[in-house]
C-alpha positions as CSV (number, residue, x, y, z in Angstrom):
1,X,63.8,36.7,108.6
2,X,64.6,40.2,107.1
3,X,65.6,43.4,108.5
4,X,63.1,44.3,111.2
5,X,61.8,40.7,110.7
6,X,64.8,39.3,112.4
7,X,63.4,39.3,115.9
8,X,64.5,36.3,118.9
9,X,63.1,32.8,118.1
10,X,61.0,33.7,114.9
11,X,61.9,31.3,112.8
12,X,59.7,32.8,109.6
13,X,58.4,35.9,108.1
14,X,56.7,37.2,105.1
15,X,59.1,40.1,104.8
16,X,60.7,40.0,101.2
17,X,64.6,40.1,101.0
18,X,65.9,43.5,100.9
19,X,68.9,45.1,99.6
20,X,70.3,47.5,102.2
21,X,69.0,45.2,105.6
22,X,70.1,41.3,106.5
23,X,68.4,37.9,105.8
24,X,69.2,35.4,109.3
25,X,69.3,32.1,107.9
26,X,68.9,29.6,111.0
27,X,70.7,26.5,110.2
28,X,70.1,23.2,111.3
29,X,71.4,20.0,109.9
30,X,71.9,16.3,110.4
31,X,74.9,14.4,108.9
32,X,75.6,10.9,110.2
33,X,73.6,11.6,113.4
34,X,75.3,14.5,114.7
35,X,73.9,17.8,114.4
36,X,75.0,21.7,113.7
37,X,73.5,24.7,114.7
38,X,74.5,28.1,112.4
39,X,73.6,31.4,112.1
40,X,74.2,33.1,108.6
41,X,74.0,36.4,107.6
42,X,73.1,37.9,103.4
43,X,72.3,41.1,101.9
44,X,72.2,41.8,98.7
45,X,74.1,44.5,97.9
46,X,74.9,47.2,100.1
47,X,74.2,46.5,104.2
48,X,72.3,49.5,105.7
49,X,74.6,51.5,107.7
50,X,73.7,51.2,111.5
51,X,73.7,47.5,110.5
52,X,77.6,48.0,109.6
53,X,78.0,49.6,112.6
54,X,76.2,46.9,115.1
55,X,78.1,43.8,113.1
56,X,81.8,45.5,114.1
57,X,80.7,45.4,117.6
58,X,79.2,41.9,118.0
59,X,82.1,40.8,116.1
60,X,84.3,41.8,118.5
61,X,82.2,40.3,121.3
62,X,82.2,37.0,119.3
63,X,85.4,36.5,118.8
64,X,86.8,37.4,122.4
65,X,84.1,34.4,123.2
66,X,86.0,32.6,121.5
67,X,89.4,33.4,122.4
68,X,87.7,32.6,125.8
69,X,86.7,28.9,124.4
70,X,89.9,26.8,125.7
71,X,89.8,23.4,127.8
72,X,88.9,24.3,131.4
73,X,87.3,27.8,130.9
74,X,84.4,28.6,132.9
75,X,80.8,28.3,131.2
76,X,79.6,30.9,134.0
77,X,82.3,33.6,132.6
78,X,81.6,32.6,128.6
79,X,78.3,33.9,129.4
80,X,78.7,36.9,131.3
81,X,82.0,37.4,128.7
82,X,79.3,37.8,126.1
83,X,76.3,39.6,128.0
84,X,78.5,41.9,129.0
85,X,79.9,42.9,126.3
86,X,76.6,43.3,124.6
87,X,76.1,45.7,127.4
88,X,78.8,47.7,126.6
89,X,77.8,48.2,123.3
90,X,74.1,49.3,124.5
91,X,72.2,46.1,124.4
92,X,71.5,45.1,128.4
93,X,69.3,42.4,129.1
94,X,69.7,40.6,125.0
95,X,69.6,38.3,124.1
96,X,66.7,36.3,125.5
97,X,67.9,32.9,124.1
98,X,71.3,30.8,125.3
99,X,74.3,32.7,124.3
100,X,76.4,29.5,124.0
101,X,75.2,25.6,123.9
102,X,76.3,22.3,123.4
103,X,75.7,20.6,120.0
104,X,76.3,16.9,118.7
105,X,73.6,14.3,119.3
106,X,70.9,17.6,119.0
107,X,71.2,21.0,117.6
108,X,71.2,22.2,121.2
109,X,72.2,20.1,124.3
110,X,73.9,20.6,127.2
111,X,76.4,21.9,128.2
112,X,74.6,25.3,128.6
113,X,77.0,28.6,128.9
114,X,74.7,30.7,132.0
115,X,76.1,32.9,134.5
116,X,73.9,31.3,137.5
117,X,75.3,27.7,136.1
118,X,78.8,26.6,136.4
119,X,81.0,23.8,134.8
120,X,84.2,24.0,132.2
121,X,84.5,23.7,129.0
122,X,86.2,20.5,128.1
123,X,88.9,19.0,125.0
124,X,86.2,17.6,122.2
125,X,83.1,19.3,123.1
126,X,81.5,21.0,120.2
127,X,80.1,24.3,121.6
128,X,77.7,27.0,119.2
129,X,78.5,30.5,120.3
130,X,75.8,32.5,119.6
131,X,75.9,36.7,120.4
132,X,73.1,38.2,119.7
133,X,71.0,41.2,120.4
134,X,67.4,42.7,118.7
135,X,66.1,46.1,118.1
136,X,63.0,47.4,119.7
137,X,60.1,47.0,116.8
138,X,62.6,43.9,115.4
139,X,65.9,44.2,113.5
140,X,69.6,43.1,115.0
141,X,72.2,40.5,114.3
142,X,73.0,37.2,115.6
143,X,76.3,35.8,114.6
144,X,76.8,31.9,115.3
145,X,79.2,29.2,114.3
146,X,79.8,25.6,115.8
147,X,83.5,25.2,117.2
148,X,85.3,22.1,118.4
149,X,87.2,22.8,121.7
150,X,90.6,21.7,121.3
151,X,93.8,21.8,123.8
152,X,94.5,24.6,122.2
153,X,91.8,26.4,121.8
154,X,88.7,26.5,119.1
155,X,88.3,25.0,115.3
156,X,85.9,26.6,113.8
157,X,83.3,23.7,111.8
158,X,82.2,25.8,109.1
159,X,84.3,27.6,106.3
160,X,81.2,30.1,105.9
161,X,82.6,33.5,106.7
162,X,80.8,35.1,109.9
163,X,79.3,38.6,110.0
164,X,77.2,39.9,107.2
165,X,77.8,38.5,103.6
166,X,77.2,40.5,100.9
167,X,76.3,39.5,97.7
168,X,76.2,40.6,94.0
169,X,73.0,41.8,93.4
């Protein structure tokens, strides 16, 4: 998906790969039974700059879900942590899809982060947190990674960089 092409639960598009808008990569692979779920971000060249601008602020609402990820945290609050910070930054409502899931035996499995829901967030759970929000007539970001929950917090699984990569056109 590209540019206004990235749009909730499209998994493919016909738009070609532009230089000033994102490609969404949607990752999922199998290793030894156990799954991952990713989110990754490229543009070649130079990203468009209200893209720029929307990537600082769902960074920031990423990573305080994260700083939120600890053994006994609330699944309820990790939810409404993120939707409200989407809010904040103008996107009420987004996204449609889970904002934070369990992933191992599938690419997504319970536990489900969700306000109405409760339970805690538990030592060796692997939890995707997944921010996202989509621009009326498509565009917008996602930004996901797969973190182990440890007693002290989150290891992130992936050494690919989060946000929007650029790359040498």
């Amino acid at each position: 998906m590209v540019g206004p092409g990235i749009r909730t639960f499209t998994a493919t598009g016909h738009r070609a790969v532009r230089s000033d808008q994102p490609t969404l990569f949607e990752i999922w692979v199998c290793a030894d039974g156990y799954w991952c779920d990713h989110t990754k971000l490229l543009v070649p060249g130079a990203l468009r700059e209200d893209y720029v601008e929307y990537e600082q602020q769902l960074l920031a609402v990423y990573e305080r879900a994260i700083a939120h990820c600890r053994p006994g945290a609330g699944l309820a609050e990790l939810d409404r942590l993120m939707r409200d910070g989407l809010a904040e930054i103008g996107y009420a409502d987004q996204p449609t899809h889970p904002v934070a899931h369990g992933v191992g035996a599938r690419a997504h499995e319970p536990p489900y982060a969700h306000q109405a829901g409760g339970g805690t967030l538990e030592e060796g759970m692997v939890m995707a947190i997944e921010p996202g929000a989509y621009w009326q007539g498509g565009g917008g970001l996602r930004v996901e990674d797969n973190f182990l929950i440890t007693a002290d917090g989150t290891e992130k699984l992936s050494p690919f960089p989060d946000g929007v990569v650029s790359c040498p056109t």
